[in-house]
C-alpha positions, 0 to 999 in steps of 0.5 A: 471068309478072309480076304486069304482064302477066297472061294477061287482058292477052293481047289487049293484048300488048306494051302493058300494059309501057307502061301508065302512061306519059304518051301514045300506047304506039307513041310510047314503042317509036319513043323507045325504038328512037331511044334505041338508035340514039343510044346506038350513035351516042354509043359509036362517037364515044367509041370513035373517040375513044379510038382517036384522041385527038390528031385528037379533041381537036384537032376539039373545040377548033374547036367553039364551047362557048358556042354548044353551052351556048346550045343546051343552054339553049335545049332544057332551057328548052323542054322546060320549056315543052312539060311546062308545055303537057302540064300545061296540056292536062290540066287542059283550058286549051287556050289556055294548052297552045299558049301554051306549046306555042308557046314550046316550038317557038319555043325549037326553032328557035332551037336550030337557028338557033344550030346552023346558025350553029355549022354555018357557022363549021365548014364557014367554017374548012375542016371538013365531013363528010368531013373527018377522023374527029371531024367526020365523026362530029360532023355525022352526030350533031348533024345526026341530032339536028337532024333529030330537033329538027325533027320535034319542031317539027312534032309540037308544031305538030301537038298544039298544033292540037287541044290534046288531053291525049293527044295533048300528052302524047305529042308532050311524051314526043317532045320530052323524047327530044329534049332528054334526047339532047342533054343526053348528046350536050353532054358527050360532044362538047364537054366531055370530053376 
């Protein structure tokens, strides 16, 4: 056995591989788990695409890359925010921790206020999920990160209440899942060709 895991950490089980990391250890097996199916979601859109070229690019060129870099701004900027929150639970200043825990979920929203908006321009050109197959792929992804953007909203409201140093860290851990999803979804739906 690895010096991690040892037989004193027996009754810890699978948990000492998380030990170190930043919040609750179930947190870290739900944000590894959603990075598998994320990745399988991602590697079926380049596969379609490779099978598809001509549907795929003529799909990409109805989407907005402006309204996509927004949303890309949005999310990096409030994950800053949530990791200055995470930073300030720690230190105890619980205000300062739903300041900005505040202004992480405020910036979420505006993420899917802008997705909705991205949303209603396609389905305003005739585009919806049973489309084609670029953008059967393209709502089931970016609807299934919308969703996950909106829990995260729910679970920053919810840490924020307490502003415990745990409990922040954990819903922090969840929303740099949610924004480290987007920033491997950004290029793979809108940039690359």
């Amino acid at each position: 056995m690895t010096e991690a895991v040892r037989i004193e950490d027996a009754d810890e089980g699978v948990w000492v591989i998380f030990r170190g990391l930043p919040g609750h250890p179930m947190m870290w097996v739900l944000i590894l788990s959603e990075l598998v199916v994320f990745g399988v979601m991602l590697c079926a859109f380049a596969m379609a695409r490779r099978l598809h070229p001509d549907l795929f690019a003529v799909g990409q060129a109805q989407l907005s890359p402006i309204l996509a870099t927004i949303n890309t701004a949005l999310l990096i900027t409030s994950g800053w925010c949530a990791a200055r929150g995470s930073a300030s639970a720690a230190l105890g200043r619980t205000q300062r921790a739903r300041a900005w825990l505040a202004c992480a979920i405020a910036l979420g929203l505006s993420f899917l206020a802008v997705k909705g908006l991205e949303y209603a321009r396609s389905i305003a050109a005739g585009h919806g999920l049973e489309s084609d197959a670029f953008f059967t792929l393209y709502f089931l992804l970016t609807g299934f990160h919308a969703l996950h953007v909106a829990l995260g909203v729910v679970i920053l409201a919810v840490v924020a209440w307490a502003a415990d140093d745990e409990a922040v860290e954990t819903g922090t851990a969840f929303w740099h899942m949610v924004d480290l999803v987007w920033i491997a979804m950004f290029p793979i739906i809108y940039v690359v060709r």
